[in-house]
Structures are given as C-alpha cells and as structure tokens.
C-alpha positions as CSV (number, residue, x, y, z in Angstrom):
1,X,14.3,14.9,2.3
2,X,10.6,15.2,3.1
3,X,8.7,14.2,5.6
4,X,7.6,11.4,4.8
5,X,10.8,9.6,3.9
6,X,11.2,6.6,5.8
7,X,7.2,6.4,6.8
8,X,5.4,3.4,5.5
9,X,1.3,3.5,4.3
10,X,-0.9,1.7,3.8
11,X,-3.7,2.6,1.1
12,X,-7.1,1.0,1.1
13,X,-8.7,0.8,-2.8
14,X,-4.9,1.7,-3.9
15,X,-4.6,-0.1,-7.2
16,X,-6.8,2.3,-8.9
17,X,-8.4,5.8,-9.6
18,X,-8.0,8.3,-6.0
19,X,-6.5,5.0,-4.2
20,X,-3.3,5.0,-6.9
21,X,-3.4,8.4,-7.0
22,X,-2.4,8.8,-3.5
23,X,-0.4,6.1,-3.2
24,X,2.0,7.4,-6.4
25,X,2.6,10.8,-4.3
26,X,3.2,9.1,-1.3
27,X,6.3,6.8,-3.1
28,X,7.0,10.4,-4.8
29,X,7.6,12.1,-1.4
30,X,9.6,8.9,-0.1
31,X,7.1,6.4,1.4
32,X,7.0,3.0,1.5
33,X,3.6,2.4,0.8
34,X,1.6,-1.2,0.7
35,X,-1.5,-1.4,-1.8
36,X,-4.5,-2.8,0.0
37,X,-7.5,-3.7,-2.2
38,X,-9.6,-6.9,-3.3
39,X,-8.5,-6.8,-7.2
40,X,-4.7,-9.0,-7.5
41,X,-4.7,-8.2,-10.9
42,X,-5.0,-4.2,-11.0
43,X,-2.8,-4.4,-8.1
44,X,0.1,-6.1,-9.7
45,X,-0.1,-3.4,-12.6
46,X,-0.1,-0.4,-9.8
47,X,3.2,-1.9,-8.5
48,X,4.7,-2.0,-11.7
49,X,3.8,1.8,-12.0
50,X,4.7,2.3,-8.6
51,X,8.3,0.3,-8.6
52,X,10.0,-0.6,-5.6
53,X,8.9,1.3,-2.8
54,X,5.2,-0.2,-3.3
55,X,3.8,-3.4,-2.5
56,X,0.4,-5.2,-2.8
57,X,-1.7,-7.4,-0.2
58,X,-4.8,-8.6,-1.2
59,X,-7.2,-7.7,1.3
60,X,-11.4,-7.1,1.4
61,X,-11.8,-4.3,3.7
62,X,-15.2,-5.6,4.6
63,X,-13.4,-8.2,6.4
64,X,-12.2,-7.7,9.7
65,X,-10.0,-10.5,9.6
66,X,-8.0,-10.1,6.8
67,X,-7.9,-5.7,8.0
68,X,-5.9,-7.6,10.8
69,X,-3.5,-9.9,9.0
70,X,-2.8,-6.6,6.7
71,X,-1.7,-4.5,9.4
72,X,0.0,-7.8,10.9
73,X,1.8,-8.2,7.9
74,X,2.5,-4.3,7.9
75,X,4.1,-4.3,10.9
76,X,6.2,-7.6,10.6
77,X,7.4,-6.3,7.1
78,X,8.2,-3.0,7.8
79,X,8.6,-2.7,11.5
80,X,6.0,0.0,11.5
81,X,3.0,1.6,10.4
C-alpha cells in the first residue's frame, strides 16, 4: 500500500496533457482523484482511461464560484479532500 491510498485529489486542467498525466499516477498509486476542467467532453474520455477511481466536475477555474461548489462537492462525495 502507498501512501496515497485512501487520499482523494483533485486535479485542475486534468482531462488532458500534464493535468491527465498526473491524475493517471495518482489512481496508479491508489487515489481517488476528481478531474476538474471546463472541457465535458475530454473529460468523459479521461475517466474512461482513468476507470473507477476517477471522476469529472465541470468547473472554470476562473470562477470562484464554481472553485467552491467543486470542493463542496469534494467534500460531500468523499468526505475529504
């Protein structure tokens, strides 16, 4: 078991390029991790790459609000950050 096992992430830009990237060796090294970016569609095709441990929230980063109802929905999900 590593030590990230258990954790959950969150990774801004993560349906693509450096973004996916990180996310696929967080999920290798036992993360939940939640894909954050503005694109649904690219997102839906990292989750399939991803599997299960991954999700997707469609958020703009440039918005404030929707950073908050991402980290709300986080932490309701998850229990955690």
């Amino acid at each position: 078991m590593t030590e990230l096992a258990g954790k959950v992430a969150i990774v801004t830009g993560g349906s693509a390029g450096i973004g996916l990237g990180i996310a696929a060796g967080l999920v290798r090294e036992g993360a939940k991790v939640v894909l954050a970016d503005i694109d649904e569609a690219t997102g839906q095709q990292a989750l399939a790459a991803l599997g299960p441990s991954a999700s997707f929230w469609r958020t703009d980063v440039a918005d404030q609000q929707q950073l908050r109802d991402l980290v709300d929905h986080v932490a309701s999900a998850h229990g955690r950050l």
